[in-house]
C-alpha positions, 0 to 999 in steps of 0.5 A: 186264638190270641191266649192260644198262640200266646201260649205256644209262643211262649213255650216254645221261647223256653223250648229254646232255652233249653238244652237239646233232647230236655223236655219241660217239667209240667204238672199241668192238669194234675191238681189235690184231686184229679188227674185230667188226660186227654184223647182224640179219635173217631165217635161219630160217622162210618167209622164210629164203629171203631172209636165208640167200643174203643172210648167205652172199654178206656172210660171203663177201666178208668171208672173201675179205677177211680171206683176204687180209691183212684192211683197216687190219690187221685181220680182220673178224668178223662178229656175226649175229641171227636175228630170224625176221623180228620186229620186236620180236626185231630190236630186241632183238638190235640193243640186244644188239649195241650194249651187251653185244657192243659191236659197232663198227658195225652191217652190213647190217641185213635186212628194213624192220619189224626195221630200223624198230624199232631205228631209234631205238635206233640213232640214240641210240646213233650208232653207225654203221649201214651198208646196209639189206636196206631201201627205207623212206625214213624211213632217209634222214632219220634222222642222220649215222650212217645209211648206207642204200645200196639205193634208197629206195621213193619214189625208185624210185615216181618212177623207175618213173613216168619209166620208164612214159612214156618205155619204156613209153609209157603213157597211162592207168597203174594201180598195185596197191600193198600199204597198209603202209609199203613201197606208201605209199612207192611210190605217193608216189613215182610220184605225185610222179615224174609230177608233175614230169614234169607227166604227172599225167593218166597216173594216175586217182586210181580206178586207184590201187588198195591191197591188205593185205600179207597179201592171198591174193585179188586178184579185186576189186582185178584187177576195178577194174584192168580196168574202169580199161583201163590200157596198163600197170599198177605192182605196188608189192607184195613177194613173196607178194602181187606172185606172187599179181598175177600169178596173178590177171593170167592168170586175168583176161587181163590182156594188158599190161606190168607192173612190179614193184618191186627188192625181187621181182628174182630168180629165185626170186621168179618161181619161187613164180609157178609161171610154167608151170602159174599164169601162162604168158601174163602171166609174159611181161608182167612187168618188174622194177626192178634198182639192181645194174649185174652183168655177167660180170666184175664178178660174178666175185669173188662168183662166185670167192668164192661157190665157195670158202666156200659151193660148194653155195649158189645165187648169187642177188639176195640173195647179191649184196645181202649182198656189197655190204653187205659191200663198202659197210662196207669201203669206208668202212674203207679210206678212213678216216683215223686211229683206227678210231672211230665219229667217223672212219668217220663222216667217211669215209663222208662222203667216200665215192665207191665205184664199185668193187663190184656196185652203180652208184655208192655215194656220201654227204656230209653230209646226203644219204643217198639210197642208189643213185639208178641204175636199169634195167628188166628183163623176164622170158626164158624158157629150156628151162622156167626162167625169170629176168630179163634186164636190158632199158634202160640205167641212168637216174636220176630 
């Protein structure tokens, strides 16, 4: 603990030496051979299910790289912290990585209330941090050393706003959302979305309707849905509670389109629905938010790499959110110009139009860091009794 707080003390005198808005030069865990980053998400417990495929599909795309000859000479080792999903842990293993593992930049950092809690720590620090398993759009307002690349919650609030009017030709729209930092960043965001398209009208304040993360009855909230009459209603709530919506929808004959956000895109989100014994008249109603432009060929290395390093794995969405972590860091790499330092990746990130991987475009400049902006909607198909999503429109950005 001594060497640890040492360590910050000191950095933080030099932090103070230098002028406001300079982050500090670092090489740190780049030596002849390697580049050592570091990450911290979920692996063990109820939500191992996110971070497991999510750490395969990042360890994947760095194998295939280091396989063929590494990026500026070197290989890529990646560091990785279990945080059972605890920000509290999170925040530990980040302060662990920066100072005692001397990590060069940390890479794809896995799940809103862990990134949050090291957010500070991170900033202080400048060390780069690139991609987030995260769509809390304080990471878009936090410094230069922050790389968010998945699609902020008000972003896509305003983008589901458009896709409501123009796709769906709604009138009367209403919208379930959990009350934490995720739904309060949707519901921002589809206010704000029908406020510039001057369509305030289509969202009674009385069909904005909150629920707890953990909420595990949806009756009242499905009741007020109903006495609104909505021509579609906006799920802003993840996993466990957006399966739960969609139960109650069924029970109540709720008979219209919903919309959910990026976060429940996977198949094995609709698998916790149990679609045919729970939902199977609802399931069909259900509509997903997508920010990753997949088709066959451009799925092919994943696929190629997934078979290689973990041929008894599942390829899912989170697979290919941990592959384009991985590919966003490397892209940073293979445009830097100079010694491998915080300072020069920086400034190559700022540089960066990365159209290359699995997402539509990735791209920064100084100041602006609003992760992917390109969306679709997806809808729920049914095949020989599984279900999964198909993509239904065309990318648009707000």
């Amino acid at each position: 603990m001594l060497k640890r707080l040492s360590k910050i003390g000191v950095m933080a005198l030099v932090a103070a030496l230098l002028l406001p808005g300079l982050v500090m030069a670092s090489s740190q865990g780049v030596d002849d051979n390697t580049i050592t980053i570091g990450s911290v998400g979920v692996t063990s417990g109820p939500a191992a299910f996110i971070g497991q495929p999510y750490y395969e599909g990042m360890r994947a795309y760095f194998s295939t790289v280091n396989d063929e000859g590494g990026v500026l000479g070197r290989e890529i080792e990646l560091i990785q912290r279990d945080d059972e999903f605890d920000p509290a842990q999170a925040r530990d293993h980040v302060e662990e990585l920066i100072y005692d593992e001397e990590v060069f930049a940390i890479v794809g950092q896995l799940g809103t209330p862990g990134v949050i809690s090291s957010a500070q720590l991170v900033r202080d620090a400048g060390i780069p941090s690139v991609y987030f398993g995260s769509g809390a759009t304080e990471l878009t307002e936090l410094g230069e050393n922050f790389f968010p690349v998945q699609p902020n919650y008000v972003y896509e609030g305003k983008l589901m706003a458009k896709y409501a009017v123009e796709h769906f030709e709604a009138e009367n729209i209403a919208v379930l959302y959990q009350n934490d930092d995720v739904g309060r960043d949707g519901i921002q965001g589809i206010r704000e979305g029908l406020a510039e398209m001057g369509m305030e009208e289509h969202l009674n304040e009385d069909a904005v309707i909150s629920h707890n993360p953990n909420e595990s009855d949806f009756t009242a909230q499905m009741q007020r849905v109903l006495v609104q009459d909505p021509d579609m209603v906006i799920v802003f709530s993840l996993s466990q509670a957006a399966s739960l919506i969609v139960r109650a929808a069924e029970d109540f004959g709720l008979e219209v389109p919903m919309l959910t956000t990026y976060s429940n895109a996977d198949a094995s989100f609709l698998a916790t629905i149990e679609p045919s014994e729970t939902a199977p008249n609802a399931i069909h109603n259900l509509h997903v938010m997508g920010w990753l432009d997949v088709d066959e060929e451009g799925l092919a290395p994943l696929n190629n790499a997934m078979e290689e390093y973990y041929p008894d794995s599942v390829i899912n969405a989170y697979t290919m959110a941990g592959w384009v972590a991985g590919e966003t860091f490397v892209a940073g790499l293979r445009n830097l110009e100079g010694d491998i330092t915080w300072d020069n990746y920086i400034e190559s990130m700022n540089n960066l139009e990365f159209t290359d991987g699995l997402a539509a475009e990735i791209s920064f400049e100084p100041g602006v860091r609003q992760g992917v902006t390109h969306m679709a909607v997806s809808k729920v198909v049914e095949e020989d009794g599984e279900y999964f999503f198909e993509q239904l429109t065309d990318f648009m950005e707000f």
